[in-house]
mmCIF file as Biopython writes it, N, C-alpha, C and O atoms, coordinates in Angstrom:
data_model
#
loop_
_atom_site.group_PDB
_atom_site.id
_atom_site.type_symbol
_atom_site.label_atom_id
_atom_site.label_alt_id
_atom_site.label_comp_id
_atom_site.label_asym_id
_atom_site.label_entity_id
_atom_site.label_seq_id
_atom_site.pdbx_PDB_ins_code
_atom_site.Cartn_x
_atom_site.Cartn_y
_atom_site.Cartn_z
_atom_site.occupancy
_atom_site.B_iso_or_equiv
_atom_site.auth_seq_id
_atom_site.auth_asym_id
_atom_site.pdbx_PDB_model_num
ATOM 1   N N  . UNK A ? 1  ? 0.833   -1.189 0.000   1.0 0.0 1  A 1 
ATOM 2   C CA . UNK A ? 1  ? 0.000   0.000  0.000   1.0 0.0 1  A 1 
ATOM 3   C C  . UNK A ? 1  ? 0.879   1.255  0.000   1.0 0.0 1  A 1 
ATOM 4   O O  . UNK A ? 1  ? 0.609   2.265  -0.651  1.0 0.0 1  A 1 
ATOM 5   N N  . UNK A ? 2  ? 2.103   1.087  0.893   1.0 0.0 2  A 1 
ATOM 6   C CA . UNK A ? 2  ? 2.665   2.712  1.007   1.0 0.0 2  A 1 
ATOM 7   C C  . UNK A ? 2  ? 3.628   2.817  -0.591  1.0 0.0 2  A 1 
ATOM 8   O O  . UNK A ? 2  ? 3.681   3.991  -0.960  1.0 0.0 2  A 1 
ATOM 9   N N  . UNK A ? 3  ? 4.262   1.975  -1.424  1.0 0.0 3  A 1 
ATOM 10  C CA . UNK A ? 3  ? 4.912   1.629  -2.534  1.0 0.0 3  A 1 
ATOM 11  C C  . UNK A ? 3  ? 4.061   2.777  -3.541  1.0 0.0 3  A 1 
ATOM 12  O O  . UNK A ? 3  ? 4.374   3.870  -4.013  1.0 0.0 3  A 1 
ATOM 13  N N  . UNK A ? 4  ? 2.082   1.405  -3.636  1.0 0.0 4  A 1 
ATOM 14  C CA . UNK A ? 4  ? 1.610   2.441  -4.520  1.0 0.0 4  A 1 
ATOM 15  C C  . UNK A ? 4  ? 1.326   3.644  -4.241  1.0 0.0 4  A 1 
ATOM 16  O O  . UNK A ? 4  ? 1.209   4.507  -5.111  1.0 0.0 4  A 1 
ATOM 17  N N  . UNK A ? 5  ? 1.158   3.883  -2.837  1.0 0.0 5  A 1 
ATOM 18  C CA . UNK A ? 5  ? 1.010   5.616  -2.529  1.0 0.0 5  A 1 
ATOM 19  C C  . UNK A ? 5  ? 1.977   6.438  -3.199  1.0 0.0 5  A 1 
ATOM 20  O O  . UNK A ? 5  ? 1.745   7.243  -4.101  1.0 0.0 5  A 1 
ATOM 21  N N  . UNK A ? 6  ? 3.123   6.150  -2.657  1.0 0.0 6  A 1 
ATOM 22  C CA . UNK A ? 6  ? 4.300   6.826  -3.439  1.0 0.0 6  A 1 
ATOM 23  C C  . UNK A ? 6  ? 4.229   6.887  -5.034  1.0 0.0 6  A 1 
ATOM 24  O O  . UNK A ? 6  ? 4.234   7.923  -5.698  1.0 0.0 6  A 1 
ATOM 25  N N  . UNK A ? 7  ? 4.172   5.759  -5.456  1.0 0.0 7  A 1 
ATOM 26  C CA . UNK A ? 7  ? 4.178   5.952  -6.848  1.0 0.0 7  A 1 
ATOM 27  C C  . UNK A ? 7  ? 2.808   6.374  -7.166  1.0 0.0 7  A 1 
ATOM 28  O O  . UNK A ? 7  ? 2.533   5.710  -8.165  1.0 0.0 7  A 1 
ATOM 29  N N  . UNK A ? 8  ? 1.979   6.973  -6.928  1.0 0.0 8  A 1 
ATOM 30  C CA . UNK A ? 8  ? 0.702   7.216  -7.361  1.0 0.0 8  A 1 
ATOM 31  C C  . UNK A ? 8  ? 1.427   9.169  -6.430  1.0 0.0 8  A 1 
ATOM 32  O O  . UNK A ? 8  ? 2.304   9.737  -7.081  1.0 0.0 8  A 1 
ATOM 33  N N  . UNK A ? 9  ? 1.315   9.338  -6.106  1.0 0.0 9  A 1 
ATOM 34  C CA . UNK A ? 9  ? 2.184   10.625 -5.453  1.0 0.0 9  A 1 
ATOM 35  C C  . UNK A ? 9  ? 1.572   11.416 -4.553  1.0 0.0 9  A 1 
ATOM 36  O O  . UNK A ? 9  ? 1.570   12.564 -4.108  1.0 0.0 9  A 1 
ATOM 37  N N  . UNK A ? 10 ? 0.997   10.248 -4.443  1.0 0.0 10 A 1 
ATOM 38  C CA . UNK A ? 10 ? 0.231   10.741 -2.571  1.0 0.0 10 A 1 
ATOM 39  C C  . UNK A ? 10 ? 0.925   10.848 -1.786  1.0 0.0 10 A 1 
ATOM 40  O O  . UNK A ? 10 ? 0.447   11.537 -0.884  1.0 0.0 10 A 1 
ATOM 41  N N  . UNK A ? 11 ? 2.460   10.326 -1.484  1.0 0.0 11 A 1 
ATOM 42  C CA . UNK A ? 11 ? 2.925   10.411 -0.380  1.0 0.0 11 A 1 
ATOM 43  C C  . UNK A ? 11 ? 4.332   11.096 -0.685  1.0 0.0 11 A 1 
ATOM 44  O O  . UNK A ? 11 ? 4.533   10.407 -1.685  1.0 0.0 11 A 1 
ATOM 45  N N  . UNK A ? 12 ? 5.109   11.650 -0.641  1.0 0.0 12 A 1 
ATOM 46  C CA . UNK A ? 12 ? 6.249   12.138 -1.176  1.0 0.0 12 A 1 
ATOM 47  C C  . UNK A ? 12 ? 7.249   10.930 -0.533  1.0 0.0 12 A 1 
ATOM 48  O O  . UNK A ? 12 ? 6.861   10.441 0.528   1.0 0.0 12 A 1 
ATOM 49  N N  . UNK A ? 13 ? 8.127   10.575 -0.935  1.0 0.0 13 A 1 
ATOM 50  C CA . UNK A ? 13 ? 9.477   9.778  -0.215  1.0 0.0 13 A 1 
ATOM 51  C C  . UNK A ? 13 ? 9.746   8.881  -1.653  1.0 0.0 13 A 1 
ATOM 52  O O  . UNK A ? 13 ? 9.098   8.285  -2.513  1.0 0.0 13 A 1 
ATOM 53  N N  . UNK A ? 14 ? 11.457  9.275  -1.226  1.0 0.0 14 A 1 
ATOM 54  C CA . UNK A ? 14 ? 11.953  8.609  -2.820  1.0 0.0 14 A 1 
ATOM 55  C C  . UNK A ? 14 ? 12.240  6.923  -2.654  1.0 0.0 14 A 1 
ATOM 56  O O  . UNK A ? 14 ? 12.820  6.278  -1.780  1.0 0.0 14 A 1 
ATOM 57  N N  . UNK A ? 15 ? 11.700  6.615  -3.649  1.0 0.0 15 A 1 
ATOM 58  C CA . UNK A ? 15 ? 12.148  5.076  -3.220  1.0 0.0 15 A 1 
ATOM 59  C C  . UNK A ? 15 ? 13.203  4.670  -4.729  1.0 0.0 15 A 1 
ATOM 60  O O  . UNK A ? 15 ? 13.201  5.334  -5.765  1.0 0.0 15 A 1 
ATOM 61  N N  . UNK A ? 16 ? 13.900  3.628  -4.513  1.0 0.0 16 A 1 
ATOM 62  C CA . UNK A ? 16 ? 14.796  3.127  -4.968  1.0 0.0 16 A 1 
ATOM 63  C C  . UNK A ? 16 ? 14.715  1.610  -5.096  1.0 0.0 16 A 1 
ATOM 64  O O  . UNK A ? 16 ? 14.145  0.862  -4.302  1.0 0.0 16 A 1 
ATOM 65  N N  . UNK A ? 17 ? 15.298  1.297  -6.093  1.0 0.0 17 A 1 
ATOM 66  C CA . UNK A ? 17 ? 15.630  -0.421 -6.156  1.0 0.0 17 A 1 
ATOM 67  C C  . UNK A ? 17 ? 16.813  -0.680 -5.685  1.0 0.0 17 A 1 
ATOM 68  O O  . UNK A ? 17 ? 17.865  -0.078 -5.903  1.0 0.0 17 A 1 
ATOM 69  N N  . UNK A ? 18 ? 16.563  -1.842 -4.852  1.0 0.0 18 A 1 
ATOM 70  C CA . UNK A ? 18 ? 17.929  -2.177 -3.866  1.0 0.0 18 A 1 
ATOM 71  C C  . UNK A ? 18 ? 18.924  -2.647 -4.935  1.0 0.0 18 A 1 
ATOM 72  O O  . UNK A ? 18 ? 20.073  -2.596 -4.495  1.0 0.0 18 A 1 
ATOM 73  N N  . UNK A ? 19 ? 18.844  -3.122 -6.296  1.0 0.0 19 A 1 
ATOM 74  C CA . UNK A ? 19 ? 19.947  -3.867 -7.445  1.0 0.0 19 A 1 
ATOM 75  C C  . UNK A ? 19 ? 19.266  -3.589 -8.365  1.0 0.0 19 A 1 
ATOM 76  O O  . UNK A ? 19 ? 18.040  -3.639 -8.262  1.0 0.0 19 A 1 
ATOM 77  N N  . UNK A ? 20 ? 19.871  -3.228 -9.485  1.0 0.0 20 A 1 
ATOM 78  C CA . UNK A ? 20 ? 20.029  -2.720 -10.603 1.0 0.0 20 A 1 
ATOM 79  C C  . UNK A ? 20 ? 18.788  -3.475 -11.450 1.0 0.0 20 A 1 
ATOM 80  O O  . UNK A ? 20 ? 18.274  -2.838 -12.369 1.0 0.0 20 A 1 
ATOM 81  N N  . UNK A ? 21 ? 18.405  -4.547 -11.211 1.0 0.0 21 A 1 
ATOM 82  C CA . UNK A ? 21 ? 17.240  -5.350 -12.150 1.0 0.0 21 A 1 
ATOM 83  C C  . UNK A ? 21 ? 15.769  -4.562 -11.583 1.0 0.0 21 A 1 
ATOM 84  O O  . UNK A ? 21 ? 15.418  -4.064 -10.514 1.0 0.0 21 A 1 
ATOM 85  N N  . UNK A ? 22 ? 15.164  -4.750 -12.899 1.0 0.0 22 A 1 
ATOM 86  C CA . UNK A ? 22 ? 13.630  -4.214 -12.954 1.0 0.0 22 A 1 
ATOM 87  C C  . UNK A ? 22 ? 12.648  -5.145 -11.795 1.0 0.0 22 A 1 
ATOM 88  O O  . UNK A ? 22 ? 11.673  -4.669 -11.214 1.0 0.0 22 A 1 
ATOM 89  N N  . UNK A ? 23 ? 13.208  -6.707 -11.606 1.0 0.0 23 A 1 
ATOM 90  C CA . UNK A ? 23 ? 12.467  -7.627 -10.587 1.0 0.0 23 A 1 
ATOM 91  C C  . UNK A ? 23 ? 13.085  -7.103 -9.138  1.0 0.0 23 A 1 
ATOM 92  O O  . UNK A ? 23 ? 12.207  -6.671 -8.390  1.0 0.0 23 A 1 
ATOM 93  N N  . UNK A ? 24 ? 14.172  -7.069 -8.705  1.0 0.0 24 A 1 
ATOM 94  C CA . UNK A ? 24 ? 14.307  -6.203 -7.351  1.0 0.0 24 A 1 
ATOM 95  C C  . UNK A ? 24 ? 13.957  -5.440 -6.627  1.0 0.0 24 A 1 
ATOM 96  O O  . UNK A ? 24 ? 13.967  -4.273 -7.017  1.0 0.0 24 A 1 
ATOM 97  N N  . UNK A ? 25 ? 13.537  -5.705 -5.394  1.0 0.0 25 A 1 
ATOM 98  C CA . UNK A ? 25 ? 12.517  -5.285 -4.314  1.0 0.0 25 A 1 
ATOM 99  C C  . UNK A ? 25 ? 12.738  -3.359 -4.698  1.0 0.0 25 A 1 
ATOM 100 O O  . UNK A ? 25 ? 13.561  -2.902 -5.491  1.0 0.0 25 A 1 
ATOM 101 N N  . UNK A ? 26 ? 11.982  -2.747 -4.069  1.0 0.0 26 A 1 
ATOM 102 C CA . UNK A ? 26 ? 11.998  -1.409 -4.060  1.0 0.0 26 A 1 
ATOM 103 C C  . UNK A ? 26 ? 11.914  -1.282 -2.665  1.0 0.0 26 A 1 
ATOM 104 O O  . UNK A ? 26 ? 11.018  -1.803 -2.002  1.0 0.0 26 A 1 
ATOM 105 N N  . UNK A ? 27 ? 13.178  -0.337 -2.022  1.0 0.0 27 A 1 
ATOM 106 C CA . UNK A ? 27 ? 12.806  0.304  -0.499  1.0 0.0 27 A 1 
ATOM 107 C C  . UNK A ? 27 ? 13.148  1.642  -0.527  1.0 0.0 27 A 1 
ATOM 108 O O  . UNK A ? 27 ? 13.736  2.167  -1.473  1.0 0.0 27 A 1 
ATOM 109 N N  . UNK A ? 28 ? 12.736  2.315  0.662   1.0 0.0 28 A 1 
ATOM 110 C CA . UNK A ? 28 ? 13.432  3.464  1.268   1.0 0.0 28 A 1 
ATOM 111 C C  . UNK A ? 28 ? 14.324  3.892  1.945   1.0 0.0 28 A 1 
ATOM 112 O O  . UNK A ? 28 ? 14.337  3.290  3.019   1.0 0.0 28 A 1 
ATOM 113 N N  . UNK A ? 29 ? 14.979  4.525  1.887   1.0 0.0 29 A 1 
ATOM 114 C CA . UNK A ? 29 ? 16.269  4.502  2.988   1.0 0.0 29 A 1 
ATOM 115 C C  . UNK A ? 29 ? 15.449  5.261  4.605   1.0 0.0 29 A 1 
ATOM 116 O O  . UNK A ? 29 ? 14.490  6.011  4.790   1.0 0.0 29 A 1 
ATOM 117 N N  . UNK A ? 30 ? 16.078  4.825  5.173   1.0 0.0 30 A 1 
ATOM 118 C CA . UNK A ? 30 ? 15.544  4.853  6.389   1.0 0.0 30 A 1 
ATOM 119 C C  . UNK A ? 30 ? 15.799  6.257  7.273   1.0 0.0 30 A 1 
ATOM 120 O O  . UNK A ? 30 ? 15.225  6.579  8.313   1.0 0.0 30 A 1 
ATOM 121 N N  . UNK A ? 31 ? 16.691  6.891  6.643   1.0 0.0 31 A 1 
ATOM 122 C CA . UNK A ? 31 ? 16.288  8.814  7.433   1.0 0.0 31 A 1 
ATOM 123 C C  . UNK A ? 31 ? 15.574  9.431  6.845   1.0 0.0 31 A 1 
ATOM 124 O O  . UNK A ? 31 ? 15.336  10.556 7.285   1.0 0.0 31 A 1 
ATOM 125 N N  . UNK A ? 32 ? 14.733  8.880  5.270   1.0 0.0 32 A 1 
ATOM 126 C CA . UNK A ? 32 ? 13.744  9.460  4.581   1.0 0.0 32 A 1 
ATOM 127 C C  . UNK A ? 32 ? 12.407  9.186  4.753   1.0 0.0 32 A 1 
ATOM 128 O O  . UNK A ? 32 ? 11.453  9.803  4.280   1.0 0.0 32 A 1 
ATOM 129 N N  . UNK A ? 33 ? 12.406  7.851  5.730   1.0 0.0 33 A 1 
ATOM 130 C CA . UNK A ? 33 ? 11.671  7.253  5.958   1.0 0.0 33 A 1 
ATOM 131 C C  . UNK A ? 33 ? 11.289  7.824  7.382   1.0 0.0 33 A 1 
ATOM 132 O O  . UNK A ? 33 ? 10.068  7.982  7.400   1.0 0.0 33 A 1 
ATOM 133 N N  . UNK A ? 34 ? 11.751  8.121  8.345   1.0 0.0 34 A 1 
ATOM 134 C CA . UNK A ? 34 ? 12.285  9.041  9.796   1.0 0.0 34 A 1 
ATOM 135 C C  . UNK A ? 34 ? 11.666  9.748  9.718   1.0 0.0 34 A 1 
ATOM 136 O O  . UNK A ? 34 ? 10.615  9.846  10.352  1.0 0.0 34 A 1 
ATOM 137 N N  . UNK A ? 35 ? 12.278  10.841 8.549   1.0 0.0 35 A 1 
ATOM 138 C CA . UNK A ? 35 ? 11.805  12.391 8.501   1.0 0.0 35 A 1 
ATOM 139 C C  . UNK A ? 35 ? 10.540  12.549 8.289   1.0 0.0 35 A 1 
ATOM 140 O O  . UNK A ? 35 ? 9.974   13.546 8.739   1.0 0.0 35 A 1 
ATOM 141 N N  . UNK A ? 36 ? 9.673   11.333 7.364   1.0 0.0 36 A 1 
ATOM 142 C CA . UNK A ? 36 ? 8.400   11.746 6.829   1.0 0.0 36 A 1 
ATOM 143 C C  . UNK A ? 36 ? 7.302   11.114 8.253   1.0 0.0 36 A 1 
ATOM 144 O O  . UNK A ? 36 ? 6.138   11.387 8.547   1.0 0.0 36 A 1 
ATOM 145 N N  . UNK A ? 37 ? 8.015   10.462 8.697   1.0 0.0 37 A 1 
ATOM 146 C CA . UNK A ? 37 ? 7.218   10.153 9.928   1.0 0.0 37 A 1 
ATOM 147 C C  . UNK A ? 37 ? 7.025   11.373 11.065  1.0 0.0 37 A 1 
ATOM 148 O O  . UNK A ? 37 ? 6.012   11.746 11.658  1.0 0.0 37 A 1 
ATOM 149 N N  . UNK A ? 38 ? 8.443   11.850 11.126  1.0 0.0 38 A 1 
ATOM 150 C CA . UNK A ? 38 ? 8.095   12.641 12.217  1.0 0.0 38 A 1 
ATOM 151 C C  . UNK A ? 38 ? 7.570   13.997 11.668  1.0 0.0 38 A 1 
ATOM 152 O O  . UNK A ? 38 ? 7.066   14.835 12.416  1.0 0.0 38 A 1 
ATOM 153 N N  . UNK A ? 39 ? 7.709   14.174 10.346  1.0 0.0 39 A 1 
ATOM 154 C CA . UNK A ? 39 ? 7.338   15.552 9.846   1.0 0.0 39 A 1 
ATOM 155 C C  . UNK A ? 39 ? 5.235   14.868 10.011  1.0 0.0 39 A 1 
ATOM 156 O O  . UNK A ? 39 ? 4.321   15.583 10.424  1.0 0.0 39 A 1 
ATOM 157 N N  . UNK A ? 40 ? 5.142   13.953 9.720   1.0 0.0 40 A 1 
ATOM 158 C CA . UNK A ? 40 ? 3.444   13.386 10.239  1.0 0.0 40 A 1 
ATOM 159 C C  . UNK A ? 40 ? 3.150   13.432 11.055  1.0 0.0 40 A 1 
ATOM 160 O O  . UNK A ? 40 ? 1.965   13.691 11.261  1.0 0.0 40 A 1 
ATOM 161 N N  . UNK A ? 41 ? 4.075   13.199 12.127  1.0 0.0 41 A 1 
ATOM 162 C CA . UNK A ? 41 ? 4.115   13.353 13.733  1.0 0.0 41 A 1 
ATOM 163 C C  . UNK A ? 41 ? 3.512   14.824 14.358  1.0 0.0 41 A 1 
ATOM 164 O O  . UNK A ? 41 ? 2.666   15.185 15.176  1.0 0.0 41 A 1 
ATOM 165 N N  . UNK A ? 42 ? 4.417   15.378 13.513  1.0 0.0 42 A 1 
ATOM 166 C CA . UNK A ? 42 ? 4.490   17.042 14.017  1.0 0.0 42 A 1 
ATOM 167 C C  . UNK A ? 42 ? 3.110   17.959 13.187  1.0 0.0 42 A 1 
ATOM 168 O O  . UNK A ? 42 ? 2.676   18.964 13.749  1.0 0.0 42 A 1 
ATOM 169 N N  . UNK A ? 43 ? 2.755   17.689 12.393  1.0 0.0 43 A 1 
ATOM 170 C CA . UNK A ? 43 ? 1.105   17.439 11.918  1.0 0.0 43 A 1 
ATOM 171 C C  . UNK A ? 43 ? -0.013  17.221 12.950  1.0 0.0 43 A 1 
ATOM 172 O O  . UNK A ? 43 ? -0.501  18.193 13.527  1.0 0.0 43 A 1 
ATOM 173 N N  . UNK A ? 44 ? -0.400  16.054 13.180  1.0 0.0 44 A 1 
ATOM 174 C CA . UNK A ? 44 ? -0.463  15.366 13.860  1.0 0.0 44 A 1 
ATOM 175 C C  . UNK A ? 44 ? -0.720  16.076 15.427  1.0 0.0 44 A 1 
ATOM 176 O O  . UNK A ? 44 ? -1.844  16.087 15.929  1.0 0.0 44 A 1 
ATOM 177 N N  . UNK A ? 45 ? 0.624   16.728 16.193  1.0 0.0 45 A 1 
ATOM 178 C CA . UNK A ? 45 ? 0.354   17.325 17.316  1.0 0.0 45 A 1 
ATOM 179 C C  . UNK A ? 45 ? 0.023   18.934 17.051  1.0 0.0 45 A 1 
ATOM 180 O O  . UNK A ? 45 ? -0.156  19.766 17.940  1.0 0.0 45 A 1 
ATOM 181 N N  . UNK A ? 46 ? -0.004  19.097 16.075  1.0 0.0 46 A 1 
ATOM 182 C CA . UNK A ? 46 ? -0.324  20.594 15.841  1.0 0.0 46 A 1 
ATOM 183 C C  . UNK A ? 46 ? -1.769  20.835 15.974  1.0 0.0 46 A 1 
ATOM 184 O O  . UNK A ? 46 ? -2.396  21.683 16.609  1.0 0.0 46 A 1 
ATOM 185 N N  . UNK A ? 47 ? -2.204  19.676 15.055  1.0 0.0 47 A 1 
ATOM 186 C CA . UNK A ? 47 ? -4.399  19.279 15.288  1.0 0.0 47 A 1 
ATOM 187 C C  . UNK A ? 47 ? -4.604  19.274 16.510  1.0 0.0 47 A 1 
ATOM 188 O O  . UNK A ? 47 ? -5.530  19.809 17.120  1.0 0.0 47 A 1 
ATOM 189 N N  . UNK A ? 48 ? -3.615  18.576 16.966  1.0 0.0 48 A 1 
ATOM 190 C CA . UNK A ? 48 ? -4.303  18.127 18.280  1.0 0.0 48 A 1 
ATOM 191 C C  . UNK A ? 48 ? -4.159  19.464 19.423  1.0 0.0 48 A 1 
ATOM 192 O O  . UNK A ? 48 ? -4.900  19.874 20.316  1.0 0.0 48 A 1 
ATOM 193 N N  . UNK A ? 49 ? -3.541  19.665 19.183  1.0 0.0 49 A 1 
ATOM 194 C CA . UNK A ? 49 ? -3.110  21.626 19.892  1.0 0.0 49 A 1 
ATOM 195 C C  . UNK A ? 49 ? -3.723  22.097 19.587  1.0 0.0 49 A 1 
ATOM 196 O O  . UNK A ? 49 ? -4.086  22.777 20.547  1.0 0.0 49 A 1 
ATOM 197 N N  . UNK A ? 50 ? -4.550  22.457 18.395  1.0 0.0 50 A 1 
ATOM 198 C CA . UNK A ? 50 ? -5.621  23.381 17.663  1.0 0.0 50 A 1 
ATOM 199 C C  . UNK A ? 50 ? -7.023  23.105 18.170  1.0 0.0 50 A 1 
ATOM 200 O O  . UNK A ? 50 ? -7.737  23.927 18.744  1.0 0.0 50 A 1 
ATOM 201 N N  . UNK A ? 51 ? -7.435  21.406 17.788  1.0 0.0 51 A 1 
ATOM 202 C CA . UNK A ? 51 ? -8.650  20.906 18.764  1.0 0.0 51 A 1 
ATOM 203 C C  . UNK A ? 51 ? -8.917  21.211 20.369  1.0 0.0 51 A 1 
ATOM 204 O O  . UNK A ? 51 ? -9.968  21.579 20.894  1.0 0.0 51 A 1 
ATOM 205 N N  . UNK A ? 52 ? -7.734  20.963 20.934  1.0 0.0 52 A 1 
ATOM 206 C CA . UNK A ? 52 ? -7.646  21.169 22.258  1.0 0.0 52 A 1 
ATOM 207 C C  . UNK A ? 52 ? -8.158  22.688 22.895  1.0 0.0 52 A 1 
ATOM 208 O O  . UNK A ? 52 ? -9.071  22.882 23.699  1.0 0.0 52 A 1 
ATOM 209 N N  . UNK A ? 53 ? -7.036  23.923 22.102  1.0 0.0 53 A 1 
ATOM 210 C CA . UNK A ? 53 ? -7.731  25.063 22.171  1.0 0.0 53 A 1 
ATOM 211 C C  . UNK A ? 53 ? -8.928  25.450 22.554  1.0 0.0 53 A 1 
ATOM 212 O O  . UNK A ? 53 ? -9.285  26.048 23.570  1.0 0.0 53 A 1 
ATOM 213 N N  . UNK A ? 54 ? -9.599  24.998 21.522  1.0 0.0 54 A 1 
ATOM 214 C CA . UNK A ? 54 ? -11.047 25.457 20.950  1.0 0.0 54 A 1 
ATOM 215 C C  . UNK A ? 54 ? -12.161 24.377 22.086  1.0 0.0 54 A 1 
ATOM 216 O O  . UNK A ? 54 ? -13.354 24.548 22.336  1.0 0.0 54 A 1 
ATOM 217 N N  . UNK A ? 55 ? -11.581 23.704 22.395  1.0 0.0 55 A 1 
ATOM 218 C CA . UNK A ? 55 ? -12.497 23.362 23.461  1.0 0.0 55 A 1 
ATOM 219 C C  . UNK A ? 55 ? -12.193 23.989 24.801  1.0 0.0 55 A 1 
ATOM 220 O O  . UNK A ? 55 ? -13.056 23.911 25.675  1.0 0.0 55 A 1 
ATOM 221 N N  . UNK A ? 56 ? -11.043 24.606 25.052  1.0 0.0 56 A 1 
ATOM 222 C CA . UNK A ? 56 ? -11.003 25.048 26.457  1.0 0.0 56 A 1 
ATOM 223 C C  . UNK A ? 56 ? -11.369 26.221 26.882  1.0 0.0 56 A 1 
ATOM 224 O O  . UNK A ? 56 ? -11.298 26.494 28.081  1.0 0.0 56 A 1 
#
């Protein structure tokens, strides 16, 4: 699911083939993989700071 996200360009993060052949797995490197998490993360607690507000 997150592969076709990316390639459909819903999700930004570059992915790569681990070896040079067209059949070889496709991954992400893993501080690109980090960053987009915590940049979701930080999303994420900003709503929840905004919701919170507005109810208090």
């Amino acid at each position: 699911m997150l592969e076709r996200k990316v390639l459909e360009g819903k999700i930004r993060l570059p992915i790569t083939r681990i070896e040079p052949s067209n059949k070889a797995p496709r991954g992400v490197h893993i501080d690109d993989l980090a960053n987009y998490i915590d940049a979701q993360r930080a999303a994420a607690v900003k709503e929840c700071e905004q919701l919170n507000r507005r109810r208090a």
